[in-house]
C-alpha positions, 0 to 999 in steps of 0.5 A, a space after each residue: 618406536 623408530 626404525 632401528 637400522 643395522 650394518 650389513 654386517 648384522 643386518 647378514 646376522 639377522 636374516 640367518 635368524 630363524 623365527 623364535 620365541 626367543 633370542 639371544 644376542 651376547 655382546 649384543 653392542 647397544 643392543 641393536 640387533 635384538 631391537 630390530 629382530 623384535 621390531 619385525 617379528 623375527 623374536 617373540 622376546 629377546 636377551 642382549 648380554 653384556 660382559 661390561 657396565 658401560 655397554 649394558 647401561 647403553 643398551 638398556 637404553 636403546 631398548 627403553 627408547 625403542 620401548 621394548 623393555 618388556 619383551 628384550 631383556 638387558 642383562 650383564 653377564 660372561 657370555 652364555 651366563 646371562 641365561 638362566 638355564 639349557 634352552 632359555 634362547 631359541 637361537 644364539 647370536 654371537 657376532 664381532 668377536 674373534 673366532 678364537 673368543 666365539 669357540 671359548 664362550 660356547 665351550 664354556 657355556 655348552 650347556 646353556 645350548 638347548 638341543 633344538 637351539 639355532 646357533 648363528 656365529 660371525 667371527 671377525 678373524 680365525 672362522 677355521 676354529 669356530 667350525 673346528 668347535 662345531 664340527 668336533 661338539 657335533 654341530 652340522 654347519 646349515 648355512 654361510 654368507 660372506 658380506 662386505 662391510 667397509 674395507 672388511 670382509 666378513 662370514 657369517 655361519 649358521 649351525 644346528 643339531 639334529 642331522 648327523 654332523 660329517 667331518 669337514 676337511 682342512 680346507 672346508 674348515 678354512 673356506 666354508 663347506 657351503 661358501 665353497 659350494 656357492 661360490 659367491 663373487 665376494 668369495 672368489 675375490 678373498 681367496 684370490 686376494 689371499 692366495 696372492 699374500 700367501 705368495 708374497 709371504 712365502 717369498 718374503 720368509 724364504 729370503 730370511 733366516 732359516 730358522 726353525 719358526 721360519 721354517 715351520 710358518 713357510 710350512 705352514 703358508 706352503 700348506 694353505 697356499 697348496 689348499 687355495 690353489 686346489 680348491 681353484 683347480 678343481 672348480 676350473 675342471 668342473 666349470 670345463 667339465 659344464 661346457 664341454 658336456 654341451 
């Protein structure tokens, strides 16, 4: 058995990984992050879910290479399909997909989601709508991490039942209830980046025509504009606050 080695993107999915007794990891992409998280102990067993033939063959031998057919099972499926029944999965990966996509396999699939599952989610676009979802299905948001990979940056987010789920607003849903909190580096520098293309935007859409759609996206990019440069704002008075209180 080799080493499987995993990009720091999935490499940030795993550490959110509790251990389990089983794991399950739909649109598993060669099936990667399963391997590993059996090679270290982190899953007793494991089901890789594939919506496709070609990566469910290239899976299925990833896993006969690393010789872990008998503890991760490969199988085809529409995302939450490929388990058999509620709570099969300890813990549910669904990572590289787009939010919009991630929210649409856990409404469709809710009721394969054990009470006690461990949800770990890295959308690769629209984050806002995956803890839409959670929030509003009553899912508390336990932990986040923000990671580099290449010229992209990604979230990651790990949520659980149990506890008594609180509304987020607008702008936690946009940055991260805990990211907002952290206030890690990478963090800082995406909304600072974004802060700057919003601002480019709006003066882009304020010399066109003023139609309605113009309008309602200089609205739109006025309103998340206003939330970045709050959130900003109030982080400098608290740091102020720190100094002065010395």
């Amino acid at each position: 058995m080799e080493k499987i080695h995993l990009s720091p993107r999935l490499d940030c999915v795993l550490h959110f990984v509790p251990k389990v007794e089983c794991l399950a990891d739909i649109g598993s992409d060669h099936a990667h992050l399963p391997c590993r998280a059996v090679q270290i102990g982190r899953a007793d067993s494991a089901i890789a879910g594939e919506v496709r033939p070609g990566p469910l063959y290239q899976s299925t031998l990833n896993v006969t290479k690393q010789g872990l057919r008998d503890r991760i099972d490969v199988r085809l499926g529409d995302g939450l399909d490929v388990l058999r029944e509620q709570g099969e999965a300890s813990a549910i990966v669904i990572a590289g997909m787009g939010g919009e996509l991630i929210a649409d396999i856990l409404e469709r699939g809710k009721n394969k989601i054990g009470k006690k599952t461990v949800l770990i989610l890295q959308p690769n676009s629209r984050e806002p709508r995956v803890r839409r979802w959670l929030v509003y299905n009553g899912w508390t948001i336990s932990d986040e991490a923000i990671v580099n990979e290449g010229h992209h940056v990604y979230e990651v987010i790990q949520a659980s039942q149990g506890s008594k789920p609180r509304l987020l607003s607008e702008p936690e849903l946009m940055m991260g209830p805990v990211l907002s909190s952290k206030q890690d580096p990478l963090f800082i520098k995406k909304w600072k980046n974004r802060e700057r293309r919003l601002s480019s935007i709006l003066t882009a859409l304020r010399n066109t025509g003023q139609s309605e759609e113009v309008l309602k996206k200089i609205e739109a990019n006025q309103k998340e504009l206003q939330w970045i440069r709050s959130y900003f704002e109030n982080k400098g008075a608290q740091e102020e606050r720190k100094r002065t209180a010395w």
